[in-house]
Biopython code that builds the backbone (N, CA, C, O; Angstrom):
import numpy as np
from Bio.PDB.StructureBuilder import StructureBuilder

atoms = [
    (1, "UNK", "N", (30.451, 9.419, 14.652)),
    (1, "UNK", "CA", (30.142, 8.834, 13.360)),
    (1, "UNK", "C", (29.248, 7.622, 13.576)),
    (1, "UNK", "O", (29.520, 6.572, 14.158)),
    (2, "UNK", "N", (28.297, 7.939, 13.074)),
    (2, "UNK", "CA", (27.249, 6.281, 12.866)),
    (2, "UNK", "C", (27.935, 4.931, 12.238)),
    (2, "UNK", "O", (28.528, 4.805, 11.166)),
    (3, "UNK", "N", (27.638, 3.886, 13.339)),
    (3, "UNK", "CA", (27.748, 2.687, 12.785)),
    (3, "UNK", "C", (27.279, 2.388, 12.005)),
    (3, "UNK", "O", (26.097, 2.733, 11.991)),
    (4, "UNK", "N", (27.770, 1.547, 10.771)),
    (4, "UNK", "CA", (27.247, 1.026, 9.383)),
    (4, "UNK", "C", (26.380, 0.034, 10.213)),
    (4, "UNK", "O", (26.705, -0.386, 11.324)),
    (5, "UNK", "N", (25.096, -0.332, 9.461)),
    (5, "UNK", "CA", (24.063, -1.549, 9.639)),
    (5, "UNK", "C", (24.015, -2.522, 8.306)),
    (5, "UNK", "O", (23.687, -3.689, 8.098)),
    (6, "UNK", "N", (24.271, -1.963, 7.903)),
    (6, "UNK", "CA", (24.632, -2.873, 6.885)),
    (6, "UNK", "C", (24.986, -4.267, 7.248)),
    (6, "UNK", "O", (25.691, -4.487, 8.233)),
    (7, "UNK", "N", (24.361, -5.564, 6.223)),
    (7, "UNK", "CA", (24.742, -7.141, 6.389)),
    (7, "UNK", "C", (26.092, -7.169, 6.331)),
    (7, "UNK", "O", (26.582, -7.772, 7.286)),
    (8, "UNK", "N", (26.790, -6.780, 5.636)),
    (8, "UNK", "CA", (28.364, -7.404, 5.594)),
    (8, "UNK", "C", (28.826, -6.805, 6.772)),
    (8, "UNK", "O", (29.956, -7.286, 6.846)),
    (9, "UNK", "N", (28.699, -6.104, 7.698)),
    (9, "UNK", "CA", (29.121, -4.992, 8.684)),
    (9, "UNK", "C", (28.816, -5.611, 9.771)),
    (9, "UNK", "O", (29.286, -5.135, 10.805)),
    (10, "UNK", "N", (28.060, -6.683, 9.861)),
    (10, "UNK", "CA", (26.868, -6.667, 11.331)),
    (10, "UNK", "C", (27.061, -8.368, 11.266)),
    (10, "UNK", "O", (27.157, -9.063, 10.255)),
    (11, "UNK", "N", (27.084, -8.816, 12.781)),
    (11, "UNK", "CA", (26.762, -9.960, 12.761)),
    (11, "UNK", "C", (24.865, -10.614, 13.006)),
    (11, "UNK", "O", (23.899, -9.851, 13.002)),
    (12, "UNK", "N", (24.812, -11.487, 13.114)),
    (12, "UNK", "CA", (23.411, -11.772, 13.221)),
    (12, "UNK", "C", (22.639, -11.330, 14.892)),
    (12, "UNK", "O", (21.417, -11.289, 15.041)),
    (13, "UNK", "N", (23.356, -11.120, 15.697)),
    (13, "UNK", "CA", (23.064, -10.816, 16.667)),
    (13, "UNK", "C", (22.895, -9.213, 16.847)),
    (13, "UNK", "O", (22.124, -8.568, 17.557)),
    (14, "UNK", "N", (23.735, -8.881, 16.091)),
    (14, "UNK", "CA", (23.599, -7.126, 15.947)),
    (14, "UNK", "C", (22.312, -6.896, 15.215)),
    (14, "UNK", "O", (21.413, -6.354, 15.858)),
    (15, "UNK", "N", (22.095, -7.215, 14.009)),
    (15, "UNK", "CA", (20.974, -7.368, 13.300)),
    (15, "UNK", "C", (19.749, -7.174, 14.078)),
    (15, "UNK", "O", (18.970, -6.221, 14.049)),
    (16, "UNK", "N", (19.697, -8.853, 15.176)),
    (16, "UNK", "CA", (18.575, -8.517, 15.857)),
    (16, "UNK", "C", (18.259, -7.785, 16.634)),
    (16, "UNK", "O", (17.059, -7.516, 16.669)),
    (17, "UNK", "N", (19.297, -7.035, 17.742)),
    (17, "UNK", "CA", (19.394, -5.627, 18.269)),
    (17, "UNK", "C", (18.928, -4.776, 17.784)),
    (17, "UNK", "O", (18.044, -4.141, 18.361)),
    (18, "UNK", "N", (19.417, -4.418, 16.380)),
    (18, "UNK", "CA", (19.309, -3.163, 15.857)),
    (18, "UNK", "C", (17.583, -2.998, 15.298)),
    (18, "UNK", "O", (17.055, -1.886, 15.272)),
    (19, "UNK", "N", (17.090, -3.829, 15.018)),
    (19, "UNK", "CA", (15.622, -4.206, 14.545)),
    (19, "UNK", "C", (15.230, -4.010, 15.943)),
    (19, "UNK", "O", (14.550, -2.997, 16.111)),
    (20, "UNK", "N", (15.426, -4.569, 16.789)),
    (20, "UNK", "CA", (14.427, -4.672, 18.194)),
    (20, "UNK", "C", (14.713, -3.380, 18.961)),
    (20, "UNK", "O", (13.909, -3.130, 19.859)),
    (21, "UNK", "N", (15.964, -2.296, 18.721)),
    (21, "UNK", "CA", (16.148, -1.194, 19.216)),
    (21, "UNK", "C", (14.964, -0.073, 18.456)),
    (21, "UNK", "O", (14.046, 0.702, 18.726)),
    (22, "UNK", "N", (15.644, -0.563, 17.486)),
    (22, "UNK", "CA", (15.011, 1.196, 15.982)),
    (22, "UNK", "C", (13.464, 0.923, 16.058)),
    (22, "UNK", "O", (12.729, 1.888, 15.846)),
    (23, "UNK", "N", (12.652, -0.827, 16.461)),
    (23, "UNK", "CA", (11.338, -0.903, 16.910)),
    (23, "UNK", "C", (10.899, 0.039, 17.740)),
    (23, "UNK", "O", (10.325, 1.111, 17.546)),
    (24, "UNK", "N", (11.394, -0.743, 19.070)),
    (24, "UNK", "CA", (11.441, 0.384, 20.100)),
    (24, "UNK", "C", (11.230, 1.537, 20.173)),
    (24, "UNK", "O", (10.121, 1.905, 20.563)),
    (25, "UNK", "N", (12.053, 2.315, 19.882)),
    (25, "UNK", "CA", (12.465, 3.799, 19.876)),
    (25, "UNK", "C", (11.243, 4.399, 18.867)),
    (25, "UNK", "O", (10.819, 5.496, 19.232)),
    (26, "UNK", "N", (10.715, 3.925, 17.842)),
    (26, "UNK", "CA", (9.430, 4.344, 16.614)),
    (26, "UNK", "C", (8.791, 4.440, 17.415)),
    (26, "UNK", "O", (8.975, 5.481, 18.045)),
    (27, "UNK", "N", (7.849, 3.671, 17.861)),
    (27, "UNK", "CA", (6.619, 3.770, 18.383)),
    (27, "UNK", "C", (6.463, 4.048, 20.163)),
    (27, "UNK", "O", (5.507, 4.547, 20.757)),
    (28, "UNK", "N", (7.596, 3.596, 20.650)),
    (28, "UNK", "CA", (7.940, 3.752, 22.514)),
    (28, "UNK", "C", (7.141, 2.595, 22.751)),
    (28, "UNK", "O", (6.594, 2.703, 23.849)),
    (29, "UNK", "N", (6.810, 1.382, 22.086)),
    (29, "UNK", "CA", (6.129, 0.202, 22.945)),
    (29, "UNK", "C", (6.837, -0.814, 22.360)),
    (29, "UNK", "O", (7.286, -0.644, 21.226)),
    (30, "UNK", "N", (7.039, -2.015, 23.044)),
    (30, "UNK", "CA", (7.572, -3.548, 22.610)),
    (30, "UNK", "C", (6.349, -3.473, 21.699)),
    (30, "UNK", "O", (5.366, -2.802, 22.012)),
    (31, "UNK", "N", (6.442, -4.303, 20.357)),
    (31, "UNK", "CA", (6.075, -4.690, 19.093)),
    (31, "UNK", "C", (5.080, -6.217, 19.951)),
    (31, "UNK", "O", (3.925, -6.257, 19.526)),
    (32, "UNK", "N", (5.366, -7.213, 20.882)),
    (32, "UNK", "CA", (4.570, -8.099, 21.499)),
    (32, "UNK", "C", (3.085, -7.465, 21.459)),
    (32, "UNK", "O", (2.817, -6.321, 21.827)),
    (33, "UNK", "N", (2.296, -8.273, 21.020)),
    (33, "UNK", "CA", (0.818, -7.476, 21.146)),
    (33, "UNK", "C", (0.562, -6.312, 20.427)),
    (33, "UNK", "O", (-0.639, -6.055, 20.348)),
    (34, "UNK", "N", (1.361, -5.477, 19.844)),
    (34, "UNK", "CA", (0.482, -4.339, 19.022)),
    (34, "UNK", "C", (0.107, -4.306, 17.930)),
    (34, "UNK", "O", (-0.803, -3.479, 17.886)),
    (35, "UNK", "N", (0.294, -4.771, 16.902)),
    (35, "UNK", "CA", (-0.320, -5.443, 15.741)),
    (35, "UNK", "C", (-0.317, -3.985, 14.994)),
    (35, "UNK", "O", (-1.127, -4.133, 14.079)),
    (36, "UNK", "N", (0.172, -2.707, 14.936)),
    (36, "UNK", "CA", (0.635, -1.702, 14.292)),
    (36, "UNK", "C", (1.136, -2.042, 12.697)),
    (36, "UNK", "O", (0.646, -1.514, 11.699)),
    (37, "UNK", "N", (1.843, -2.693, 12.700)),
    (37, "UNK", "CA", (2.163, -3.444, 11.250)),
    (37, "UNK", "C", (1.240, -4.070, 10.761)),
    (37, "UNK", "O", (0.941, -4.193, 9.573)),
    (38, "UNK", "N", (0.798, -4.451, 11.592)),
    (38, "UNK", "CA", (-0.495, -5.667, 10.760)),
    (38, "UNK", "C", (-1.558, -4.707, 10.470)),
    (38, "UNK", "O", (-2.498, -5.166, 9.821)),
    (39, "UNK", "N", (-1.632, -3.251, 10.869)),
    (39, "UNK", "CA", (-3.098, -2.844, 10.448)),
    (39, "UNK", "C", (-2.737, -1.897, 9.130)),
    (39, "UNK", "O", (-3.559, -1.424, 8.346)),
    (40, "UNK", "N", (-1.505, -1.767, 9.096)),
    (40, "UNK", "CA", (-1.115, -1.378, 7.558)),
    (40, "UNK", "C", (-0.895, -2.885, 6.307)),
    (40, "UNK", "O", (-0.788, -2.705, 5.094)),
    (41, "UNK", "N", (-0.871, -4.149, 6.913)),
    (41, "UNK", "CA", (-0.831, -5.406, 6.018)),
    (41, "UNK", "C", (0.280, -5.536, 6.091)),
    (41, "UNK", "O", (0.551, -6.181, 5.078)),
    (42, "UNK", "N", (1.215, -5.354, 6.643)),
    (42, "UNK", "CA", (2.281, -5.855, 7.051)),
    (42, "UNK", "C", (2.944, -6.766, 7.444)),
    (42, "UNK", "O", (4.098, -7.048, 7.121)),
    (43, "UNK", "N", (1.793, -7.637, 8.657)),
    (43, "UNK", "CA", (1.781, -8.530, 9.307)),
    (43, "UNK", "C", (2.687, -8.237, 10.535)),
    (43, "UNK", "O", (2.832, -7.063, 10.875)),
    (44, "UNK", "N", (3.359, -9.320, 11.281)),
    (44, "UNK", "CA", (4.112, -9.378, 12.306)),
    (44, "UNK", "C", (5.412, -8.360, 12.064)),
    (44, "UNK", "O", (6.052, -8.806, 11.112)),
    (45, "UNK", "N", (6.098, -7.004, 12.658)),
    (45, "UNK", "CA", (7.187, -6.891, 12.629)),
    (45, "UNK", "C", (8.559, -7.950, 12.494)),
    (45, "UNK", "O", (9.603, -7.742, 11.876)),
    (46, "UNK", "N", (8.208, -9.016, 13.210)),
    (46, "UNK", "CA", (9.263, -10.096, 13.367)),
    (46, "UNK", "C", (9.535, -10.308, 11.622)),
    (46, "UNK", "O", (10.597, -10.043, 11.060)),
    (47, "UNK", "N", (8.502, -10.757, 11.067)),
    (47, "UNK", "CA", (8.264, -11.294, 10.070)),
    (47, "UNK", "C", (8.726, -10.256, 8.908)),
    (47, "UNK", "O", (9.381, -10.415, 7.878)),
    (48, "UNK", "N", (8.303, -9.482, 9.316)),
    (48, "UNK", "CA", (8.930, -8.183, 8.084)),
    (48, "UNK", "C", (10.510, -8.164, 8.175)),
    (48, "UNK", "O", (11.166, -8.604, 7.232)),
    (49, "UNK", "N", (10.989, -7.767, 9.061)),
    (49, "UNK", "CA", (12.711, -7.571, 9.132)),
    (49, "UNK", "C", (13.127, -9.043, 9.378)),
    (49, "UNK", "O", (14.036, -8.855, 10.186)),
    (50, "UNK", "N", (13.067, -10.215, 9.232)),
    (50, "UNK", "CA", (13.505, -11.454, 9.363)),
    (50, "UNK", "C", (14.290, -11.873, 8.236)),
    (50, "UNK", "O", (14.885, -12.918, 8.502)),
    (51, "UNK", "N", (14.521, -11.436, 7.041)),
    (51, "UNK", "CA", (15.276, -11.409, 5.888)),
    (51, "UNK", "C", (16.507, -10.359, 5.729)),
    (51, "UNK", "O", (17.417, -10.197, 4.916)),
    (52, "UNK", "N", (16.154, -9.854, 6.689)),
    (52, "UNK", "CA", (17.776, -8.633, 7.341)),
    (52, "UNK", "C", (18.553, -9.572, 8.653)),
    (52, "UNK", "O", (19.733, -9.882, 8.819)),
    (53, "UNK", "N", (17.289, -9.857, 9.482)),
    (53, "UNK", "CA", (18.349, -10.568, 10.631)),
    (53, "UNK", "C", (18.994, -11.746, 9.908)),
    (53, "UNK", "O", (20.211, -11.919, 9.978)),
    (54, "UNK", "N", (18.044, -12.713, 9.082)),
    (54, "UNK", "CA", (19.076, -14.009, 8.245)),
    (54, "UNK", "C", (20.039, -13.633, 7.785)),
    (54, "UNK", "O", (21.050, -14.333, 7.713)),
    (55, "UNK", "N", (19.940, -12.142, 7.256)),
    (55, "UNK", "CA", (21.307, -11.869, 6.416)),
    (55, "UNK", "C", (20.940, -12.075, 4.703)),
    (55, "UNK", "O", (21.818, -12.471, 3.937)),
    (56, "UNK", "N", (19.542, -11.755, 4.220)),
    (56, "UNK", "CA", (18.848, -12.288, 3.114)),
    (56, "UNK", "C", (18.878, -10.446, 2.635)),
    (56, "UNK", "O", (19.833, -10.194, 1.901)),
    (57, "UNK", "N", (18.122, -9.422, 2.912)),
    (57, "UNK", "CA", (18.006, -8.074, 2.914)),
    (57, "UNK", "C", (18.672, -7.433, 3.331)),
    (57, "UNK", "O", (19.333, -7.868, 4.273)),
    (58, "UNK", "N", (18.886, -6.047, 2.884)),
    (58, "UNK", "CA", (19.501, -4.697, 3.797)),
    (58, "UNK", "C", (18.236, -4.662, 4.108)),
    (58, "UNK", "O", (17.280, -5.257, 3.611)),
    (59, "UNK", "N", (18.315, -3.810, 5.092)),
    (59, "UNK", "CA", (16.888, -2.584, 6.015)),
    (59, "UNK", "C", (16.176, -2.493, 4.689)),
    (59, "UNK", "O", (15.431, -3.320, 4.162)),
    (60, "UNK", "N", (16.700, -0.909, 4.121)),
    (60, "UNK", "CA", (16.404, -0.258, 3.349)),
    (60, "UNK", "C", (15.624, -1.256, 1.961)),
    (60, "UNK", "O", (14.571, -0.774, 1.543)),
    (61, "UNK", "N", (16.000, -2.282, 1.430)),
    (61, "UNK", "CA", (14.990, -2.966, 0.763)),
    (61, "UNK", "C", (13.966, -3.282, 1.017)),
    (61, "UNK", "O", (13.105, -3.248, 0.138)),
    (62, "UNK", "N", (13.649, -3.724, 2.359)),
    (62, "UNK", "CA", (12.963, -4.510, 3.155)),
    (62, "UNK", "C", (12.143, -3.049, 3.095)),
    (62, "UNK", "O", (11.283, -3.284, 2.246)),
    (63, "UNK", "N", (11.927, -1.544, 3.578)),
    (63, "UNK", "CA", (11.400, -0.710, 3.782)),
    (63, "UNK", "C", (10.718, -0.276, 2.541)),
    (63, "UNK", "O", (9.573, 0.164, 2.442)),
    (64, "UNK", "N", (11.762, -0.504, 1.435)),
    (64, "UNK", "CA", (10.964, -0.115, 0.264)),
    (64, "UNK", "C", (10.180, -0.915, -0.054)),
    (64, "UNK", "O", (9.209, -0.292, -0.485)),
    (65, "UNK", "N", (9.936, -2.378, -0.127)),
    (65, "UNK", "CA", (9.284, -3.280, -0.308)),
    (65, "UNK", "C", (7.524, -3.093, -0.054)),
    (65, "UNK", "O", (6.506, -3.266, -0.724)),
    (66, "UNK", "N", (7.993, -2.476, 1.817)),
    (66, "UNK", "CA", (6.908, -2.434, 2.257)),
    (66, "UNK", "C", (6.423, -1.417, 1.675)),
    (66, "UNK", "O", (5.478, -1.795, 0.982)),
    (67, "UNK", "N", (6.593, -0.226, 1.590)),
    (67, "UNK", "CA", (6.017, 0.966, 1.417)),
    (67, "UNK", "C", (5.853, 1.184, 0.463)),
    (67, "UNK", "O", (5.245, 2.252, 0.389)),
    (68, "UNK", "N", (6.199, 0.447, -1.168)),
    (68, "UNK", "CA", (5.776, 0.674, -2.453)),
    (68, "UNK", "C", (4.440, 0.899, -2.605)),
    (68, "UNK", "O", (4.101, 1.732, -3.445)),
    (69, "UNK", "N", (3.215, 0.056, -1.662)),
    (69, "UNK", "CA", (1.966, 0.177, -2.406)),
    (69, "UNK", "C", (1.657, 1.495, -2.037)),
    (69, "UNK", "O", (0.887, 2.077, -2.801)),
    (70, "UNK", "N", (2.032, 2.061, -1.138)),
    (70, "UNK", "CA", (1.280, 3.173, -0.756)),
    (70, "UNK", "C", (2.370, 4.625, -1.340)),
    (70, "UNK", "O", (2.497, 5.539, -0.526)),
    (71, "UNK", "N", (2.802, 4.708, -2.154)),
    (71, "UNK", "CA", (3.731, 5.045, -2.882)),
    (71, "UNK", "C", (2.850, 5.392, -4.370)),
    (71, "UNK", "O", (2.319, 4.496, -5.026)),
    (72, "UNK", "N", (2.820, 6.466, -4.654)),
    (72, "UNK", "CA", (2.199, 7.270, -6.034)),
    (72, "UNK", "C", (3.227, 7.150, -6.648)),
    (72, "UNK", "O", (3.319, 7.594, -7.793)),
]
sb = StructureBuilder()
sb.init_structure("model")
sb.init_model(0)
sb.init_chain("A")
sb.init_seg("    ")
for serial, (resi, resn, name, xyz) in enumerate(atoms, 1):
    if name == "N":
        sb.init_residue(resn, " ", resi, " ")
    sb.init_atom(name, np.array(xyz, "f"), 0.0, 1.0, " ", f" {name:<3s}", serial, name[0])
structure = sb.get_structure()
């Protein structure tokens, strides 16, 4: 059974794991130097999921957020 990720579920240290794992594993390169986010306007990965690690967002908001503009 999958662990919940969820904020109330997760401490802040899990948070940042789980962002720096599920990075990882997307693309197979550390996020340092690739600017992949930034060429969709994204900016920094850090910067995008940083309102999930504070404990401000779930994931899933944070994803929809991003992906609305390009969204019909």
């Amino acid at each position: 059974m999958a662990r919940s990720i969820l904020i109330k579920d997760t401490t802040r240290e899990e948070r940042e794991k789980i962002v720096r794992q599920s990075l990882y594993g997307d693309c197979g390169t550390e996020c340092e130097f690739c600017s992949g986010c930034d060429v969709r306007g994204g900016g920094r990965v850090e910067s995008i999921y940083q309102p999930y690690i504070d404990g401000l967002k779930e994931i899933a908001e944070i994803n929809a957020e991003y992906n609305a503009p390009f969204i019909r």
